[in-house]
Each structure stands twice: as C-alpha cells, then as structure tokens.
C-alpha positions in Angstrom: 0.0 0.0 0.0 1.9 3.6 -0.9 2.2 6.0 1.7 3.2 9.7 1.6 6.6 10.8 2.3 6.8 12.3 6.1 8.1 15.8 6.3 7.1 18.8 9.2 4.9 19.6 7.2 2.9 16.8 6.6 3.4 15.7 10.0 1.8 19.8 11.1 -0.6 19.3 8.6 -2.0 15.6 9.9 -1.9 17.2 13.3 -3.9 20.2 12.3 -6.4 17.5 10.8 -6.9 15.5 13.8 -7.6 18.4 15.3 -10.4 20.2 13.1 -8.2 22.9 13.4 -7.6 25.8 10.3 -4.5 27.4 10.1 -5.6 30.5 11.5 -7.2 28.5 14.9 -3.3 27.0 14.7 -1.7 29.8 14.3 -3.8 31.4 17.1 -2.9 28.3 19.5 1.0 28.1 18.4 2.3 31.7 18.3 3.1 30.9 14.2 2.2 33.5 11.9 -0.3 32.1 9.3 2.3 32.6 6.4 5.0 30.9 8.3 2.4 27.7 8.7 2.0 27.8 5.5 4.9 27.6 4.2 6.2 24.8 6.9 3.1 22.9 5.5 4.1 23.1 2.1 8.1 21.7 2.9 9.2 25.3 2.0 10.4 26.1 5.3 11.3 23.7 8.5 11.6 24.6 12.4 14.8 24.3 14.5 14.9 21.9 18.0 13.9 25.0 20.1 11.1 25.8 17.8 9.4 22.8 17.6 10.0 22.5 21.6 8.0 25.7 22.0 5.7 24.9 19.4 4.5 22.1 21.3 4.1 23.7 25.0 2.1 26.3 23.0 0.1 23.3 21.8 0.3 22.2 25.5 2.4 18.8 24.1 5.0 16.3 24.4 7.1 16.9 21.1 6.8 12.9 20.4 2.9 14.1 20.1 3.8 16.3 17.0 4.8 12.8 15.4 2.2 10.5 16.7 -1.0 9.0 15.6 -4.6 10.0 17.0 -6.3 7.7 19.8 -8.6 6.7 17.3 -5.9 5.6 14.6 -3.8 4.0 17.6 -6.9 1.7 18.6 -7.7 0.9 15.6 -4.5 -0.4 14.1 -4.2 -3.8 12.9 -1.6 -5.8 13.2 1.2 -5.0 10.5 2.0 -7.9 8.0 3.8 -6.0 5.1 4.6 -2.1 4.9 7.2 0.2 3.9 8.6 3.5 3.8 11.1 5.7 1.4 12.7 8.4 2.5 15.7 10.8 2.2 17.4 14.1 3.5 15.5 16.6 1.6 12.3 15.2 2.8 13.1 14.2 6.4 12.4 15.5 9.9 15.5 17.8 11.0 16.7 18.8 14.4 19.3 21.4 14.9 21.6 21.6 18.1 24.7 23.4 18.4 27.1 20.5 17.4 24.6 18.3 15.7 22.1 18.3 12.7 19.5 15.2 13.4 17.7 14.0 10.1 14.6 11.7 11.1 14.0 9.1 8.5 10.6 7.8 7.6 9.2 9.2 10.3 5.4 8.6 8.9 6.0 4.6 10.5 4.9 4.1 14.0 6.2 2.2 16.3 9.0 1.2 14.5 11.6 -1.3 15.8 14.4 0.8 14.5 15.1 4.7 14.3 17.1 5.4 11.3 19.0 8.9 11.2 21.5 10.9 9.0 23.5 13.0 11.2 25.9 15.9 10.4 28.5 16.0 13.8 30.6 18.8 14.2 32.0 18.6 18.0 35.1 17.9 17.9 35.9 17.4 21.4 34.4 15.6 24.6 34.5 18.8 26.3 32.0 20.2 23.6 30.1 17.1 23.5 29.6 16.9 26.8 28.9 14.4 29.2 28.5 10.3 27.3 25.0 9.6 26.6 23.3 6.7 27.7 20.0 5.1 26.3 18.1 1.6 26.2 19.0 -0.5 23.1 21.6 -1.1 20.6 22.6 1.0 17.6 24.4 0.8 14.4 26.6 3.9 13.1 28.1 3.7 9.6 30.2 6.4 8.4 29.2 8.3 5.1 31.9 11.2 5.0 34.2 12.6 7.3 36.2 10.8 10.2 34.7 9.7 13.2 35.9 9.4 16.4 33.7 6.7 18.5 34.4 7.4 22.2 32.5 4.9 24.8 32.5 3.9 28.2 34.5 0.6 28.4 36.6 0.9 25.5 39.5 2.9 24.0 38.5 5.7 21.2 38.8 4.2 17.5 38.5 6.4 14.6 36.4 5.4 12.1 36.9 6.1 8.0 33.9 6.5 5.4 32.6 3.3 4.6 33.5 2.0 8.6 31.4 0.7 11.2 30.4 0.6 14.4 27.7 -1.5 16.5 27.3 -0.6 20.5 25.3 -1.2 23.5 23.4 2.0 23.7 23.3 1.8 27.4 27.1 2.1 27.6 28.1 6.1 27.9 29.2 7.1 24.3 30.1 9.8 22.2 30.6 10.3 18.7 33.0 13.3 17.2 34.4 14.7 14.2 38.2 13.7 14.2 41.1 15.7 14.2 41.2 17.2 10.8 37.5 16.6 10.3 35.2 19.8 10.1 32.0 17.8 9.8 31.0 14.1 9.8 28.3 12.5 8.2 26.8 9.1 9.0 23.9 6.7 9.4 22.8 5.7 12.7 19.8 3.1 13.7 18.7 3.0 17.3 16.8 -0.1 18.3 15.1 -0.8 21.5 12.1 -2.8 23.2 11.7 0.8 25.0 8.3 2.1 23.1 9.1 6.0 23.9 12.8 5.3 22.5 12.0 8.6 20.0 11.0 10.5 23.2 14.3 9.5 24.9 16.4 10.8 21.5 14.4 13.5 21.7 15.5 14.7 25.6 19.2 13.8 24.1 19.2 16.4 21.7 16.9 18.9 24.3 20.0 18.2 26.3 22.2 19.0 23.6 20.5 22.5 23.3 20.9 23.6 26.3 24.6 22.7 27.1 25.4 24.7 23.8 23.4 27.5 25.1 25.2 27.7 28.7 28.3 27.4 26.7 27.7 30.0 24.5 26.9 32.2 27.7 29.6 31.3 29.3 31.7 32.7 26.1 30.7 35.8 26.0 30.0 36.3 29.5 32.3 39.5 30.8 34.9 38.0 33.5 38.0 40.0 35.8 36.2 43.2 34.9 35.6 43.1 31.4 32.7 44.0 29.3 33.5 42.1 26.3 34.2 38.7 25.4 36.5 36.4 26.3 
C-alpha cells in the first residue's frame, strides 16, 4: 500500500487534521504566523529543535505528540503484516543543536523497531560534547563522509573512516565526534530498543544538547576579571 513521504509539514498538517483545526485556529494556538504555517506545511520552510519544543508547550504537548497517531488511529491499528517506507534528507524531519544536525528518517512509520538517522556532527571534542550519553537498546553507526571518532565507556576511542562501522550497546556512555582534521561528519545511525518511547528518549538527548550549547555559549561571551567584552 503507498504511503506519503513524512516531512514537518505533513506531520503539522496531519496534526492540524486530527484536530479540526484551520491554520488561522493553529496559528492562534502556536504563536506561528499564518504565512509561516504555511509555508512549513508546504516543505518550504522547516523549524529548528527550540522551535518545535516551544511549538509544542504552546500546543500544550510532548514533542513525540507532534509525530504521533490520534487515539482513534492508535486503537484501531491492525496488526502489521507487510509495509514500507522511502525516504531521504530533503524530505526528512530535521533537528538542529549546536554541534549536531539530526535527520529523522521515515518518520510517517509508527512504532517502528528501528530509528534510522542521518547525522551531520561537528563537536570535535568531549569537552564540547559533553557528558557520554546513555540510552536503552543497541545501535548501528556507519560512516558516510568525514572521520569519526567513537568514544565509549568501556573501551579505548577508535577512529572510524567513510565506509566503517560501528555496533554498541546504547546503554554504555558514548560519544561520537568529528576527528582531528574533520570539520564535519556525516553518518547513518539506527537505534533499536524494546523501549516504546525510545524517540521520546532521543528527543530529551538532543533537548540536552541545546541547552549545554546554550550555557556554553553564555559562558563565552560572559564578561569576566572586569571586562565588558568577550573572552
């Protein structure tokens, strides 16, 4: 059976459905300018990490709702014999931290076993990463350009080349870099878990994310020993 592709906008736009809503009651209810709506509906624009966060407490929301199914569709679901999804870059659901550029892949799936993502990494360091993350599940990271430097809990840092890969325990602390040399990375990563909320979980990852390059970014221009300019 075909099935759209998933972008923000059709993901806004099947929310606004569910809803009864038109985009003036949305735009009303989200702090969105009609036009801006709009054009999010029609893929010509798309919404950073902190705008979709705020969209949704407007909406009064978990951001996992923005991607989910009504209660209806959710109780009536049969059980799934044969489906499928395409999707790419250009038509996936982005989410921009400081360090990171998250591309959700087929997003229009539920409950998916796996989470596939493209993501562009650009810290270079732990210290800009941060503290190692930690989540339920496995995942897979194959490089696609760039080098990658894999750093986890239990084991020494390896550097990875384009066309290398990695499998972990997701529940070991880990971190994944751009290598010495390396502006930006790019690579495929699928997260699977028995965890059901396992997107909610990414998604508090990259909230995380947000925030620690926010404090960091206050920190840098933050006047120190007297001075009123930047460090």
């Amino acid at each position: 059976m075909p099935t759209s592709t998933a972008t923000l906008g059709t993901l806004l736009k099947g929310l606004r459905a569910r809803e009864g809503w038109t985009l003036k009651e949305m735009s009303a209810k989200s702090g969105i300018p009609v036009s801006t709506l709009s054009k999010i509906e029609h893929d010509r624009l798309t919404l950073t990490y902190d705008k979709l966060q705020a969209l949704a407490q407007r909406l009064g929301m978990r951001m996992t709702d923005l991607f989910a199914e009504s209660q209806e569709e959710t109780s009536s679901v049969q059980p799934v014999t044969a489906r499928r999804s395409l999707g790419d870059v250009a038509h996936a659901v982005r989410v921009e931290t400081p360090n990171y550029d998250y591309y959700y892949l087929c997003t229009e799936l539920r409950r998916k076993r796996m989470i596939p993502v493209i993501t562009k990494i650009r810290a270079r360091s732990a210290e800009q990463f941060g503290e190692q993350v930690r989540h339920s599940g496995e995942e897979f990271l194959y490089v696609l350009s760039g080098r990658v430097e894999v750093q986890t809990e239990f084991y020494d840092s390896v550097i990875l080349e384009p066309g290398q890969a990695i499998y972990i325990d997701s529940s070991m602390g880990h971190a994944y870099l751009a290598a010495t040399g390396c502006e930006e990375a790019e690579v495929l990563a699928v997260m699977s878990s028995a965890e059901e909320e396992l997107m909610e979980s990414l998604l508090h990852l990259h909230h995380g994310q947000q925030e620690g390059g926010s404090e960091k970014r206050s920190r840098s221009t933050a006047p120190t020993n007297g001075s009123s300019g930047p460090r």
